[in-house]
C-alpha positions as CSV (number, residue, x, y, z in Angstrom):
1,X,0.0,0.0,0.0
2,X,1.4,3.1,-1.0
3,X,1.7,6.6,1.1
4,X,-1.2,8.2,-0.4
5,X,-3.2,5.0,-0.2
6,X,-2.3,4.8,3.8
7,X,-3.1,8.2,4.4
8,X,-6.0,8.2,3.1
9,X,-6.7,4.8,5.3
10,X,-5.6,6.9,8.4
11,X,-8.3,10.1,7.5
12,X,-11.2,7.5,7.0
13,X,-11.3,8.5,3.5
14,X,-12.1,5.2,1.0
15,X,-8.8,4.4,-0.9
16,X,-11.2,4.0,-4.0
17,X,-12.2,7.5,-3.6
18,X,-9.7,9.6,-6.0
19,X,-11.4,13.0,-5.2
20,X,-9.6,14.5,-3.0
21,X,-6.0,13.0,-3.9
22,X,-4.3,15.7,-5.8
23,X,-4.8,17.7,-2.4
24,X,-4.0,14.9,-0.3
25,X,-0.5,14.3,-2.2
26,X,-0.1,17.9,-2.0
27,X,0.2,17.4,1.8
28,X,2.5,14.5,1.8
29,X,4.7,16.4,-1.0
30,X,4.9,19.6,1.5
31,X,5.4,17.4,4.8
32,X,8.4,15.6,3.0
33,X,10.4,18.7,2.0
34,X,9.5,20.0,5.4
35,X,10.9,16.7,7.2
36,X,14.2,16.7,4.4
37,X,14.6,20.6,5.2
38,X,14.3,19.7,8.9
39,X,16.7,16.6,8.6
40,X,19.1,17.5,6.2
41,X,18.7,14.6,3.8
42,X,18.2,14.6,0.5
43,X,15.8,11.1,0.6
44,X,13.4,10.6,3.2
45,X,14.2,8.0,5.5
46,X,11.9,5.0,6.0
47,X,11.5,5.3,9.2
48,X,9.9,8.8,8.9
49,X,7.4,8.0,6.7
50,X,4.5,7.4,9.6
51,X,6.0,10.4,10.7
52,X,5.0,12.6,7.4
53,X,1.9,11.0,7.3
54,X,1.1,12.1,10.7
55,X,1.9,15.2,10.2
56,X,-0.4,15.6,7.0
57,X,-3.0,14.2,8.7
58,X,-3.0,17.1,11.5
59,X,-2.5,19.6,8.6
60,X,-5.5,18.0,6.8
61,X,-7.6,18.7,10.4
62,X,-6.4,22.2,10.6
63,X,-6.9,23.5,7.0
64,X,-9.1,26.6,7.8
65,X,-7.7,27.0,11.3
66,X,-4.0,27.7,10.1
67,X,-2.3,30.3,12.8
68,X,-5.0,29.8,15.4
69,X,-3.8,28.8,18.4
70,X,-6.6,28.1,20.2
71,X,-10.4,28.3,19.7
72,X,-13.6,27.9,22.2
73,X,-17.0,28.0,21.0
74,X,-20.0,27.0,22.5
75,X,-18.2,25.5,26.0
76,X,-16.1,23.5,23.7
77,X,-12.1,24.6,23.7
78,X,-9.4,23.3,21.3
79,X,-5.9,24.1,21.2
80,X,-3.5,23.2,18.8
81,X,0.6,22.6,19.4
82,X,3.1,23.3,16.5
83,X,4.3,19.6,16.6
84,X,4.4,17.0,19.6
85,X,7.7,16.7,21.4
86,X,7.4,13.0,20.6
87,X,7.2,13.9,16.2
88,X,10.4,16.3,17.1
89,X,12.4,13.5,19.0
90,X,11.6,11.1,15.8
91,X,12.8,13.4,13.6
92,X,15.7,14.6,15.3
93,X,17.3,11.1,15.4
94,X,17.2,10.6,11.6
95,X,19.1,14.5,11.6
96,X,21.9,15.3,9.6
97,X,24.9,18.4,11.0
98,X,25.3,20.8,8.4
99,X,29.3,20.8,7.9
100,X,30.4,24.2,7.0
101,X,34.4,24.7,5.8
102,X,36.0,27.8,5.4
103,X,39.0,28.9,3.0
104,X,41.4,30.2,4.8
105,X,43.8,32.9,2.6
């Protein structure tokens, strides 16, 4: 099963159902150059691929709610976090340093 087939698994959304896939791969495309920006890497690690999808999944649930902290309506309250500590530790182990030389004259 491929990545767009699994997310779509994870949002309840039928695999058969194309409708909404050019959006949905949209998502998965962003999350990945967010996670090989994040990481360093130039191919996304196996490992992080429940990651990206988990993380296009809560994009998905906050389209129309992007910058909003919080929100309470009606005795109801909802606040959303950047990404879970647990996401970043994930990530961070799969992290490459940046080596920088310099030319010295």
């Amino acid at each position: 099963m491929g990545t767009l087939a699994k997310l779509k698994v994870m949002l309840g959304i039928a695999v058969e159902d194309t409708s909404q896939d050019p959006e949905l791969q949209l998502l998965l495309d962003d999350t990945q150059a967010d996670l090989l920006t994040w990481t360093n890497r130039l191919t996304l690690p196996a490992p992080l691929e429940s990651i990206q999808r988990q993380i296009a999944v809560m994009r998905y649930n906050k389209q129309g709610v992007e910058g909003q902290s919080s929100h309470s309506e009606g005795g109801i309250g909802r606040s959303f976090e950047d990404l879970p500590v647990s996401m970043q530790a994930a990530i961070n182990q799969y992290r490459k340093l940046k080596v920088a030389t310099y030319e010295t004259t």
